[in-house]
C-alpha positions as CSV (number, residue, x, y, z in Angstrom):
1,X,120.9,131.6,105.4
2,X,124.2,132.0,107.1
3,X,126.2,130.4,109.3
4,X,128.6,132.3,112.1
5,X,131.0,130.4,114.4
6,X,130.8,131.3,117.6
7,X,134.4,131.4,118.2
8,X,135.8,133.8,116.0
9,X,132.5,134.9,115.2
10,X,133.1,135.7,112.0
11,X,130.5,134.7,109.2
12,X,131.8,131.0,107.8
13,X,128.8,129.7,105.4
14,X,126.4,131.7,103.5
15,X,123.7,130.8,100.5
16,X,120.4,131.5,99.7
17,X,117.6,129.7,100.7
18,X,115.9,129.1,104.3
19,X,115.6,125.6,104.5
20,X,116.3,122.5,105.6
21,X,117.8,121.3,101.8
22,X,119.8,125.0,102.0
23,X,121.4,123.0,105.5
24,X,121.8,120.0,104.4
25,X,124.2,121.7,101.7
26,X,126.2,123.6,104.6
27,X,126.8,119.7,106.4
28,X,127.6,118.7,102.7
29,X,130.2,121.2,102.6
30,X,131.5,121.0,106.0
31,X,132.3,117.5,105.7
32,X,131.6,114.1,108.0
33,X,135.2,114.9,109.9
34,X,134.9,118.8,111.0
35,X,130.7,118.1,111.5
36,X,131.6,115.6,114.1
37,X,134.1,118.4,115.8
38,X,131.0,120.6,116.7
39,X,130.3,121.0,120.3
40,X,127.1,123.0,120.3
41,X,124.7,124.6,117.9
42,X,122.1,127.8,118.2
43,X,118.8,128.5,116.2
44,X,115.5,129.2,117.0
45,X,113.6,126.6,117.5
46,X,112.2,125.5,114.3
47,X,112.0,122.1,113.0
48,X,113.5,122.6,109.5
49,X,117.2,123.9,111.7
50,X,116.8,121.3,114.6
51,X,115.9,118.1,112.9
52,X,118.9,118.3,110.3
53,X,121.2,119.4,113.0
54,X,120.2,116.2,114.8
55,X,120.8,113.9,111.9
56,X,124.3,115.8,110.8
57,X,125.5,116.2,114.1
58,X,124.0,114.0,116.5
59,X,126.8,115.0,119.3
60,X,126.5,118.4,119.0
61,X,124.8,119.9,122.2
62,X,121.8,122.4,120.5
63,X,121.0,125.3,122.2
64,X,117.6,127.4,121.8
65,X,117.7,131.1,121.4
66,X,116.3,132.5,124.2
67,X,114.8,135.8,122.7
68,X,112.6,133.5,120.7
69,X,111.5,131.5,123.7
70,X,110.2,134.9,125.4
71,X,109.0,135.9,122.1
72,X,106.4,133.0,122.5
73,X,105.6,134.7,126.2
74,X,104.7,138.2,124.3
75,X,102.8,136.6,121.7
76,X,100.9,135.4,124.6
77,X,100.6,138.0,126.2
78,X,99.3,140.1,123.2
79,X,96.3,137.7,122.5
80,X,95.5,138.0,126.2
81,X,95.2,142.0,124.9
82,X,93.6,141.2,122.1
83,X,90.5,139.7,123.7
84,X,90.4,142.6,126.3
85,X,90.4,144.9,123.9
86,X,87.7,143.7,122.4
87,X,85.7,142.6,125.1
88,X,86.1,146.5,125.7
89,X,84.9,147.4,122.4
90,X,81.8,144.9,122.9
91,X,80.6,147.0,125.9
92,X,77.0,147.8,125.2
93,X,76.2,151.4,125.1
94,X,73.7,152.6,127.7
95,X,73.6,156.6,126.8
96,X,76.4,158.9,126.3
97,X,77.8,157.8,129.7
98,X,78.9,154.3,128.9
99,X,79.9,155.3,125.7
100,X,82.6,157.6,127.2
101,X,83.9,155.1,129.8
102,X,84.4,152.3,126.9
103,X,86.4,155.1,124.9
104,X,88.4,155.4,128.0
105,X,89.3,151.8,128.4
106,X,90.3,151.6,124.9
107,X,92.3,154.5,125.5
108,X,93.9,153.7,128.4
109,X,94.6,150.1,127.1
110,X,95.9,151.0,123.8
111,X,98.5,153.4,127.0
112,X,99.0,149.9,128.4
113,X,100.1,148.3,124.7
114,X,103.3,149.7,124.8
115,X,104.1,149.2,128.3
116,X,103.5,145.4,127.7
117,X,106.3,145.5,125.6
118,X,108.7,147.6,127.4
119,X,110.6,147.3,130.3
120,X,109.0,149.0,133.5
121,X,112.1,150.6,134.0
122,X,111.5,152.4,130.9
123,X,107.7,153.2,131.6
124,X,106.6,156.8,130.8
125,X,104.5,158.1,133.4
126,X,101.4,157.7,131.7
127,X,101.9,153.7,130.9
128,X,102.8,153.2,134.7
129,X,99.5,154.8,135.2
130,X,97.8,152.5,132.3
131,X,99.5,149.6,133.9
132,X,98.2,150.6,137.3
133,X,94.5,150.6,135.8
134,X,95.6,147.8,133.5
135,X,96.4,145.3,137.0
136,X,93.0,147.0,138.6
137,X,90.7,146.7,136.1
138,X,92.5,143.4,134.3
139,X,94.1,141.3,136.5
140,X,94.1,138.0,133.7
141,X,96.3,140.8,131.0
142,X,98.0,141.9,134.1
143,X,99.1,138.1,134.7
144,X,99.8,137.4,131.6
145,X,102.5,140.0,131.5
146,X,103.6,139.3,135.0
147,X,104.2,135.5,133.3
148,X,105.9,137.0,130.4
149,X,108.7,139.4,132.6
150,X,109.4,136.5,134.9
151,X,110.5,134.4,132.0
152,X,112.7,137.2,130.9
153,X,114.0,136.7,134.5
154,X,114.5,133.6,133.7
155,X,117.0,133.9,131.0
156,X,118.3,137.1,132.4
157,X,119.6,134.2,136.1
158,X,120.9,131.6,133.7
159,X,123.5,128.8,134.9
160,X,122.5,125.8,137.1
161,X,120.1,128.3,139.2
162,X,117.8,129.3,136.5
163,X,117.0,125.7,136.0
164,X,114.9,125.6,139.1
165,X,113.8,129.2,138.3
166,X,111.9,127.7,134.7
167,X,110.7,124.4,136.8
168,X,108.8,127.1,138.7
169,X,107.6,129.2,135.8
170,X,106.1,125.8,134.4
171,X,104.2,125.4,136.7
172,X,102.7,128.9,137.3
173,X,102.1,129.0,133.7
174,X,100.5,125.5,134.1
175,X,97.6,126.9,137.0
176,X,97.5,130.3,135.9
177,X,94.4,129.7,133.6
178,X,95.3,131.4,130.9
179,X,95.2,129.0,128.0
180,X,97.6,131.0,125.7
181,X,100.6,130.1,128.6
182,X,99.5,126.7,129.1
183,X,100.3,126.4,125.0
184,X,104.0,128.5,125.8
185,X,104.6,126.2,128.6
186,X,103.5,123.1,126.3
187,X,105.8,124.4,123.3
188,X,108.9,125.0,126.6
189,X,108.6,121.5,127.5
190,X,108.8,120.2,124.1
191,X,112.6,121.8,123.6
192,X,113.2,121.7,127.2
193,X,116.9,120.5,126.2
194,X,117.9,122.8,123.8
195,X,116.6,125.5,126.1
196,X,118.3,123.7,129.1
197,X,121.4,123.9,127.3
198,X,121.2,127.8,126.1
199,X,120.5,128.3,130.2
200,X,123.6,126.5,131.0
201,X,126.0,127.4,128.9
202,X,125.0,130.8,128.2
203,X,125.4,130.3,124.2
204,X,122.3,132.5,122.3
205,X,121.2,133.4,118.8
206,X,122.3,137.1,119.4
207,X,125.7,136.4,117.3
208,X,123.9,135.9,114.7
209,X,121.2,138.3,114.9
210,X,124.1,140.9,114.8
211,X,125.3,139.7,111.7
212,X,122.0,139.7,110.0
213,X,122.3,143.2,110.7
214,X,125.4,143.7,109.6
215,X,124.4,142.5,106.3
216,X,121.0,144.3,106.1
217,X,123.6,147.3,106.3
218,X,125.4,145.8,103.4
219,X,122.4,145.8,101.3
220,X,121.7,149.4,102.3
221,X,124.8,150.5,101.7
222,X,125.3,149.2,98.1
223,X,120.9,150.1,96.8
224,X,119.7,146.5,97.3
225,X,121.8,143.9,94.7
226,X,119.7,142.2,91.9
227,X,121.8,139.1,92.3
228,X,122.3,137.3,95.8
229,X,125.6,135.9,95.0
230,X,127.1,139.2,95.1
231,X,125.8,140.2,98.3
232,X,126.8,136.8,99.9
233,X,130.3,137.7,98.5
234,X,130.3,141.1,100.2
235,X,129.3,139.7,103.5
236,X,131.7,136.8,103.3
237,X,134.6,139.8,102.2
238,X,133.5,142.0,105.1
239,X,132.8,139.9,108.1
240,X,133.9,136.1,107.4
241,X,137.2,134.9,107.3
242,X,137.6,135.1,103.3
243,X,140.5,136.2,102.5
244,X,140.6,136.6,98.6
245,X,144.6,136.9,97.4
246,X,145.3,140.4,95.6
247,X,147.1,140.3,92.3
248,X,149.7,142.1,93.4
């Protein structure tokens, strides 16, 4: 795991392991005196980061990432799929008829699949038209994805207004009765802080994220390295702020 300071975002800690003894180690090594200087902290929202990070630094105001928070939304909403899909499939057959329509569906919800994910504004023409059939013939998956975009709104507001905005989305999510968004809104209250604090301040995981990418292009470049050491060396050369001196 790796740590990148959001300042100079430059890559400051790195060793192997993802876990919360492999953080306990980065605390260890940043010392009582600079841990107490941290203002604010972004992960994920897992347990093994947030409850070390709370025992370390106790001041520090922890921020969720907020492409994990709608990632819970599109997990959602591809259960909701899942069971139309095969509630499609499940159609009993009554002559060729029938048989054709249910291929259809499928069809025109496996269109749909993609268009879940995307963006509308980057629709083709023939998932608008899924979509269309999809909020026709579906409206629970056509909800569900409805939920899912508006919390994207959500994130994509921020500051004191979006506050309000997520208050709101509770409590769709709450009387929409779909059960998978009741859970999302459950898991949202739960870290309501953290993700409180990522609305307000505007601080994210995406940092990061680019650097994990940066070193997946490390490892790429150099054939995959048998020892992690040396890669953690490489990324610490390349994009932290070590600064090896040269013999000469």
């Amino acid at each position: 795991m790796g740590v990148v300071d959001h300042d100079t975002r430059r890559l400051v800690w790195a060793a192997p392991g993802r876990d919360r003894a492999t953080l306990d180690s980065f605390f260890e090594a940043l010392g009582p005196q600079r841990t107490a200087a941290l203002t604010h902290v972004t992960s994920d929202s897992a347990a093994w980061i947030a409850r070390p990070v709370a025992a370390h630094a106790p001041g520090a105001v922890h921020c969720a990432d907020p492409f994990h928070v709608v990632r819970w939304a599109g997990e959602a909403v591809n259960l909701v799929r899942r069971q139309v899909w095969n509630a499609v499939r499940r159609t009993p057959a009554h002559g060729g008829g029938a048989n054709k329509s249910a291929v259809g569906d499928g069809k025109t919800i496996n269109t749909g699949t993609w268009a879940l994910r995307k963006n509308p504004e980057d629709w083709t023409e023939n998932q608008a038209a899924a979509m269309h059939w999809i909020a026709i013939n579906h409206p629970r998956l056509h909800r569900a994805w409805r939920l899912k975009e508006a919390l994207r709104e959500v994130f994509r507001t921020g500051g004191p207004p979006s506050l309000g905005l997520l208050d709101r989305w509770l409590s769709w999510a709450r009387r929409a009765r779909i059960p998978e968004f009741v859970t999302v809104a459950r898991k949202i209250t739960t870290h309501r802080a953290a993700i409180n604090a990522s609305l307000t301040t505007g601080l994210s995981n995406g940092l990061t994220e680019s650097v994990n990418t940066k070193i997946r292009l490390i490892t790429r470049r150099g054939y995959g390295y048998r020892n992690v050491h040396a890669l953690i060396a490489l990324a610490q050369l390349s994009l932290g702020l070590h600064k090896p001196a040269l013999p000469t």
